[in-house]
C-alpha positions as CSV (number, residue, x, y, z in Angstrom):
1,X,28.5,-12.7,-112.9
2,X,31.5,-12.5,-115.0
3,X,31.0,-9.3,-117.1
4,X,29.9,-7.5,-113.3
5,X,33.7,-8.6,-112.1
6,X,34.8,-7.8,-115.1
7,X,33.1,-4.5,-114.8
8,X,34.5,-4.0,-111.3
9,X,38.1,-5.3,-112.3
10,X,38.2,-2.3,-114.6
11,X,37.1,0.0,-112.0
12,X,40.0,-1.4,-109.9
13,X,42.4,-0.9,-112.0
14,X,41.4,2.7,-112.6
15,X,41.5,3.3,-108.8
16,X,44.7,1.9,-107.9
17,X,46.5,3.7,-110.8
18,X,44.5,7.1,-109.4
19,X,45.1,6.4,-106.1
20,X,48.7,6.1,-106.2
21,X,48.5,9.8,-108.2
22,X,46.5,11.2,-105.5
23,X,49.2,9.7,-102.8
24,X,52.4,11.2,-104.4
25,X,50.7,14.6,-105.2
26,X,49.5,14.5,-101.3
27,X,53.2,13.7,-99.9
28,X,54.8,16.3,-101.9
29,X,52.2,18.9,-100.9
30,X,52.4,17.7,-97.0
31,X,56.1,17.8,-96.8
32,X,56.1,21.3,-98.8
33,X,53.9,22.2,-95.7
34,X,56.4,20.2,-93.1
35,X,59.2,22.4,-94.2
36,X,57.5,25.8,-94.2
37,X,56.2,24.1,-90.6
38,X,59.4,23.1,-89.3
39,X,60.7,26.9,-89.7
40,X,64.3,27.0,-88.3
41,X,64.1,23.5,-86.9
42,X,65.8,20.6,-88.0
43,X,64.4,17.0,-87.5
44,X,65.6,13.7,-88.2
45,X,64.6,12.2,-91.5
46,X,62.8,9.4,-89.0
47,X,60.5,12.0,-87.6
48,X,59.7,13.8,-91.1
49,X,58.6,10.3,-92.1
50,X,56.5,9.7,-89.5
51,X,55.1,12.8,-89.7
52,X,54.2,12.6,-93.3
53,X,53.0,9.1,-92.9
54,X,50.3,9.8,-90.4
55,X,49.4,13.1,-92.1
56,X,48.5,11.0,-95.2
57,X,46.7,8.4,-93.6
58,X,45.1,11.4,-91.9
59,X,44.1,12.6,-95.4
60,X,42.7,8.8,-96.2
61,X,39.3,10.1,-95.8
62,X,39.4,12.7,-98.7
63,X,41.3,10.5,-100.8
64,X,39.3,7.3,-101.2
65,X,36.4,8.6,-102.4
66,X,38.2,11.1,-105.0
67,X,40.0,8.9,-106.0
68,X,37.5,5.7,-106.0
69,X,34.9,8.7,-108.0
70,X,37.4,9.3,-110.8
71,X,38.2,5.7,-111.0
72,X,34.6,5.3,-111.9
73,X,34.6,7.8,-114.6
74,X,37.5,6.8,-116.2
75,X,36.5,2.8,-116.4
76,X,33.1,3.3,-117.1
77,X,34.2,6.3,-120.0
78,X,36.2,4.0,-121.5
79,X,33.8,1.1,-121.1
80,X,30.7,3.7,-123.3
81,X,33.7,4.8,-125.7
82,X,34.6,1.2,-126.7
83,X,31.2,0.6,-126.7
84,X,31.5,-2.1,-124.5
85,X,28.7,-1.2,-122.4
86,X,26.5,-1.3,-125.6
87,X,27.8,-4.9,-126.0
88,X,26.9,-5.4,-122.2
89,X,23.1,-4.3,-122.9
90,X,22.9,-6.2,-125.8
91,X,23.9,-9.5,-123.7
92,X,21.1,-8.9,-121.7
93,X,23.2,-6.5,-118.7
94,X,21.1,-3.6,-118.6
95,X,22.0,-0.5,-116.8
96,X,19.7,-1.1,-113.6
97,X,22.3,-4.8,-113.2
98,X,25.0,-2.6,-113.7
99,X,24.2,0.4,-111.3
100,X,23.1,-2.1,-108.6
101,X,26.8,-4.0,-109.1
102,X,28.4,-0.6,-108.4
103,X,26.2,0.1,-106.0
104,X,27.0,-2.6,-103.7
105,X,30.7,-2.6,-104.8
106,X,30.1,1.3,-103.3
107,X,29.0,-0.2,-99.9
108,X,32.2,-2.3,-99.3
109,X,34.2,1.3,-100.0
110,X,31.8,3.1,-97.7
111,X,32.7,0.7,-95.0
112,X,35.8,1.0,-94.9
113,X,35.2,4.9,-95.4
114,X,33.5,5.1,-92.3
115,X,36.6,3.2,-90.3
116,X,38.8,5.8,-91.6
117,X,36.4,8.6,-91.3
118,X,35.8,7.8,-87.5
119,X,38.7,5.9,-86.5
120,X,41.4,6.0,-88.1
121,X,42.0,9.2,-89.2
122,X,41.4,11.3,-86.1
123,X,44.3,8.8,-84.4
124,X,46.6,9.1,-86.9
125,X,46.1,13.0,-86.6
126,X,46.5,12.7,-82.5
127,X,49.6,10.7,-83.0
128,X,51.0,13.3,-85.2
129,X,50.7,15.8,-83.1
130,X,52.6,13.8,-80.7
131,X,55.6,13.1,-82.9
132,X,55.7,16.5,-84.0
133,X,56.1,17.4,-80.3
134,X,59.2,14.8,-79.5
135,X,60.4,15.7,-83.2
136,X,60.4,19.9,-81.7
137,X,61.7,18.7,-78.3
138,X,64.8,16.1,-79.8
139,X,65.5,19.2,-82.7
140,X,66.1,21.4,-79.5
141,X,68.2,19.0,-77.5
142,X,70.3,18.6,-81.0
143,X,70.6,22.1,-81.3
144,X,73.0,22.9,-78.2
145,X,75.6,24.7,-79.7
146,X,78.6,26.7,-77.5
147,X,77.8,30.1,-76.4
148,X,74.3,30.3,-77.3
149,X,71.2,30.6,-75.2
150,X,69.0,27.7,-75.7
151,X,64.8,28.0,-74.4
152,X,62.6,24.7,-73.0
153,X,59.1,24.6,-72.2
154,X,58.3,27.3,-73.9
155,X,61.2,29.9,-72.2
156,X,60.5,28.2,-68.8
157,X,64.3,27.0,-69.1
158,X,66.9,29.1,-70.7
159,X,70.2,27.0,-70.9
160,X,74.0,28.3,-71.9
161,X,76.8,26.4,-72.2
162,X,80.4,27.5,-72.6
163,X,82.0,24.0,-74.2
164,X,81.0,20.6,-75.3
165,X,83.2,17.6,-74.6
166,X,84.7,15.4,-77.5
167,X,81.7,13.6,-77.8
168,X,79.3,16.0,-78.0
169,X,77.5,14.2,-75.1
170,X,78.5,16.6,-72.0
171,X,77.9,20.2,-71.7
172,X,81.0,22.2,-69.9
173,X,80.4,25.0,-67.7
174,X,76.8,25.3,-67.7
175,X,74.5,28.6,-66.7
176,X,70.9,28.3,-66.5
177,X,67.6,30.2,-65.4
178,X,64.1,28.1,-64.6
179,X,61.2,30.5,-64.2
180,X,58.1,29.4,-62.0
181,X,55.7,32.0,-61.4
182,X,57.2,34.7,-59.6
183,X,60.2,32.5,-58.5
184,X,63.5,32.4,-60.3
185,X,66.1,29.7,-60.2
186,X,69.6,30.7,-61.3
187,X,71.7,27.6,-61.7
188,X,75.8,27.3,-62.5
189,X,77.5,24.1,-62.8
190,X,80.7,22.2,-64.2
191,X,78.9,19.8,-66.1
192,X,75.7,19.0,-67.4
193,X,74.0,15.8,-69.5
194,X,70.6,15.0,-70.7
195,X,69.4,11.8,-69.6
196,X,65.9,9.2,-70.3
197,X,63.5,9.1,-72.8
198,X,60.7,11.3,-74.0
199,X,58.9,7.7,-74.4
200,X,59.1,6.1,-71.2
201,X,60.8,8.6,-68.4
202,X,60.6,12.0,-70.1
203,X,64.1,14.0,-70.9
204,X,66.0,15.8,-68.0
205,X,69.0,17.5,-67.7
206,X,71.2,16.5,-65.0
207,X,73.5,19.4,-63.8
208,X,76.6,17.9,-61.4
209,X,78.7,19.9,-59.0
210,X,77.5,23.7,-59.0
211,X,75.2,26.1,-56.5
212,X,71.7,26.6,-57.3
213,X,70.1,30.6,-56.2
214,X,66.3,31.0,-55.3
215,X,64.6,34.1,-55.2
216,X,62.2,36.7,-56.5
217,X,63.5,39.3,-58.6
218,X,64.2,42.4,-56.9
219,X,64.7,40.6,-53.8
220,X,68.2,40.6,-52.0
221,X,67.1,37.3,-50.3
222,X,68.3,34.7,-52.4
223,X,69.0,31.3,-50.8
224,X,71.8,29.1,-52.1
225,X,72.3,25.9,-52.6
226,X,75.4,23.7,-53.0
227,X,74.8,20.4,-54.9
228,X,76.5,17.4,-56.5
229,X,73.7,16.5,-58.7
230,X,70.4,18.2,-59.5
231,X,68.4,17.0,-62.4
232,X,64.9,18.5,-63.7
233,X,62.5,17.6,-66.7
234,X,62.3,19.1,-69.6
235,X,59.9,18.2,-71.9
236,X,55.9,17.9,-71.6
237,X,54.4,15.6,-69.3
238,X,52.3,13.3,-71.2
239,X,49.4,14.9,-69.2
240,X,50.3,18.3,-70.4
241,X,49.9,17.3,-74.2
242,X,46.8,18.6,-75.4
243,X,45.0,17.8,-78.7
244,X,44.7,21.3,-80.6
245,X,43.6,20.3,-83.8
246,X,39.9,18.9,-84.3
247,X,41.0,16.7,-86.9
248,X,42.7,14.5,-84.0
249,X,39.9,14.9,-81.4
250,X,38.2,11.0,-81.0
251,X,35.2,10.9,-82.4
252,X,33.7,9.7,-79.1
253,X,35.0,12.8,-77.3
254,X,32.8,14.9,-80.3
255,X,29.8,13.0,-79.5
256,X,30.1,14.3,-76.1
257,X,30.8,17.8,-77.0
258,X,27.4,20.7,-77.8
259,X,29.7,23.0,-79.3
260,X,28.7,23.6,-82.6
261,X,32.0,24.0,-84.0
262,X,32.6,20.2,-82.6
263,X,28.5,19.2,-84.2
264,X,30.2,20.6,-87.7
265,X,33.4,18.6,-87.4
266,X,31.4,15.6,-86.4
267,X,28.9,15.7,-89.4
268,X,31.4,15.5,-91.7
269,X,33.0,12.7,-90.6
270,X,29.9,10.8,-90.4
271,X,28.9,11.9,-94.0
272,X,31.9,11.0,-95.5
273,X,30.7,7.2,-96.5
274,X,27.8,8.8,-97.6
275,X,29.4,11.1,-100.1
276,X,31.3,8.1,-101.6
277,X,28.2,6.0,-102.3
278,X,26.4,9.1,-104.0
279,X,30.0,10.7,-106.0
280,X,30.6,7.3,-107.1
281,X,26.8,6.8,-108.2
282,X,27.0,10.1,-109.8
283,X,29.6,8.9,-112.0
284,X,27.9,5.9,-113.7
285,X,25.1,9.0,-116.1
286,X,28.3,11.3,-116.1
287,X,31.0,8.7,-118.0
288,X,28.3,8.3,-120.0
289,X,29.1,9.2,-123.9
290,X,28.6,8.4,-127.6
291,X,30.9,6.2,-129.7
292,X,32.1,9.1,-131.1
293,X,32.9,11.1,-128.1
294,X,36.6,10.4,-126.5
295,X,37.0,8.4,-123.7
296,X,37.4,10.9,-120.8
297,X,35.3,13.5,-122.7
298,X,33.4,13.7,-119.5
299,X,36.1,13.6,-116.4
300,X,36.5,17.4,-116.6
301,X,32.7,17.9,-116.2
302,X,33.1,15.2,-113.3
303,X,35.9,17.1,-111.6
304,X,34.2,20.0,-111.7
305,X,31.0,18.7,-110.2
306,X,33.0,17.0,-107.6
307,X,34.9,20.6,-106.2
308,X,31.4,22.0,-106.5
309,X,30.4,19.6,-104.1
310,X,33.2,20.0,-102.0
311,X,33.1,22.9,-101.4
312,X,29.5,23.4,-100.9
313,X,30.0,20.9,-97.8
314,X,32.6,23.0,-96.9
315,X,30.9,26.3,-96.9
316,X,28.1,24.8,-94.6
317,X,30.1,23.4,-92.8
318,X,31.9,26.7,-92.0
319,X,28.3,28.1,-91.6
320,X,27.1,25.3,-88.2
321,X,30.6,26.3,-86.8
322,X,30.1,29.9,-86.7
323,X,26.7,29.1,-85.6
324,X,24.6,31.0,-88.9
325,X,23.2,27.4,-89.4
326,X,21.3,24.9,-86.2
327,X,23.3,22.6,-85.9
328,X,19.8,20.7,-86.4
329,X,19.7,21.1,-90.0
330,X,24.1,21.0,-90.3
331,X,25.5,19.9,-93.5
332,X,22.9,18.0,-94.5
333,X,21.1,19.9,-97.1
334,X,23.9,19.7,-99.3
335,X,23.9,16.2,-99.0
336,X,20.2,16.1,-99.7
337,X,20.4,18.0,-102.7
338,X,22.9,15.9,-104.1
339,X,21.3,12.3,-103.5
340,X,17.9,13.9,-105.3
341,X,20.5,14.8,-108.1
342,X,21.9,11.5,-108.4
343,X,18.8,9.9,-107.9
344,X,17.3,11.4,-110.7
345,X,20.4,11.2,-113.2
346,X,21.0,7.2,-112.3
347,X,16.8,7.4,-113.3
348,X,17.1,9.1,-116.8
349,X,20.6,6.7,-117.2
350,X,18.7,3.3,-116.7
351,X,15.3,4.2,-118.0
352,X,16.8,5.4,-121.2
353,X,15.6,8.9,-121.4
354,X,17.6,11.9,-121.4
355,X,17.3,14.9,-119.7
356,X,16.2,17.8,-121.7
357,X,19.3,19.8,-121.5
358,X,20.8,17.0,-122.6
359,X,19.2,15.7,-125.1
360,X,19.2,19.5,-126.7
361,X,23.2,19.2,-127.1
362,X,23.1,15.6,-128.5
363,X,20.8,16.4,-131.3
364,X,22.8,19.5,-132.0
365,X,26.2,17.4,-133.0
């Protein structure tokens, strides 16, 4: 019991030190992408961390079981190159004792895998989107500037104001244009102000003391309108939102859904405990080495097994969305393939034999 925690202490180790690797190579990638995203925009430093925050725990499901896989190798290769595995089979801890310990130490991962997978992850990604949206809505309220035309909703409004007051806070002399359908609305005013929240109310602007003109263009009949105070939204309703990446759909809404480009997405959520239990099984016969070989002789074989897996899920994947591949037989096969793999190296590992191909290189050096 205490070399198996001692065993799983090491792998531990490993995987916090790779995780926290994996974490700062993902935030500098993501906020490269925020920038090139954020175009001309300019957010607060609150929303870009928000943003990268829930894009990373988005990206939680890709990076436990990298990271958990090349933990693995890099215990168990130092482990074989110290030869303290040797000692371990010599006390009497034989492979099979130490592949089952992983194994169920694999489980707990899975688990929580499967909560991020199915959970987690697709509400981060939902409440991304939504932040992004506020972050685009409070970067255009913050970018009033005198004389310039400013859009909302997509060019719905189209706001100009001559002068700001001291503060900042009221607009001076304001022109405006709201397009619905075939109806325009051509509004001039003293004084405009944005008032409530995105969060509870939504965000108007409230015009005081100017004429408001309705119409069609082309039309001479234009009716005008004399007011004190007129105030519209806007920003989105919250029942205008809509969730256009698939990463952020629920993954109850997927089970619902025939599409096969919603089948793919849901597959791979669903097989992503799985492909932590088998890459992290795969690594116990891949850190394997002789006393002679160095410690992480074998982590570039492993990385290289590991993008060959990844992108072979990916490929199919691409495959049941496009609909070349029932959505029947899915991603699966790749999956398949790679359990019979690992079920047949973890074999040769515990039984002592070597595979052929294997053994040919070993009795070359």
């Amino acid at each position: 019991m205490t070399v198996t925690r001692y065993l799983i202490r090491e792998i531990l180790h490993s995987f916090f030190a790779v995780f926290a690797i994996l974490v700062i190579i993902a935030v500098v990638v993501i906020f490269v992408e925020l920038l090139a995203e954020m175009s001309t925009s300019v957010f607060s430093s609150l929303f870009i961390f928000q943003l990268v925050t829930l894009k990373i725990i988005g990206k939680l499901v890709v990076l436990l079981p990298a990271a958990l896989y090349i933990s693995i190798l890099l215990a168990l290769g130092r482990l074989y190159s110290d030869s303290e595995v040797i000692a371990m089979w010599a006390g009497g801890i034989g492979p099979n004792r130490i592949n089952a310990s992983v194994f169920r130490f694999l489980l707990v991962f899975a688990l929580a895998t499967a909560v991020v997978s199915l959970y987690l992850s697709p509400k981060a990604m939902a409440t991304r989107e939504a932040v992004w949206e506020r972050a685009e809505a409070a970067a255009e309220f913050e970018g009033i500037m005198p004389g310039r035309f400013l859009e909302f909703k997509g060019g719905e409004l189209v706001a100009y104001t001559e002068s700001l007051s001291e503060d900042n806070r009221v607009m001076q002399n304001v022109f405006a244009k709201m397009t619905f359908g075939d109806s325009q609305n051509l509004l001039v005013a003293r004084r405009a102000r944005f008032s409530g929240s995105e969060e509870k109310t939504g965000r108007y602007i409230v015009l005081e003391d100017g004429y408001r003109y309705s119409g069609a263009p082309g039309s001479v009949d234009y009716t005008v309108y004399r007011f004190a105070k007129h105030s519209f939204r806007i920003d989105r309703e919250r029942g205008e939102t809509a969730i256009s990446d698939v990463d952020a759909i629920p993954t109850r809404e997927l089970l619902e859904k025939s599409h096969p480009y919603y089948s793919a997405q849901l597959q791979w959520r669903l097989s992503q405990p799985i492909s932590l239990v088998l890459l992290g099984m795969l690594a116990l016969p891949l850190a394997r080495t002789l006393p002679r070989q160095g410690k992480y002789t074998k982590l570039a074989m492993g990385i290289a097994v590991y993008f060959l897996y990844g992108n072979a899920v990916g490929a199919m994947q691409t495959f049941v969305e496009r609909g070349k591949v029932s959505t029947l037989i899915g991603i699966w096969p790749v999956h398949i393939v790679m359990a019979l793999l690992v079920a047949a190296l973890v074999y040769f590992e515990a039984s002592g034999r070597t595979p052929r191909i294997w053994r040919k290189k070993v009795l070359r050096r």
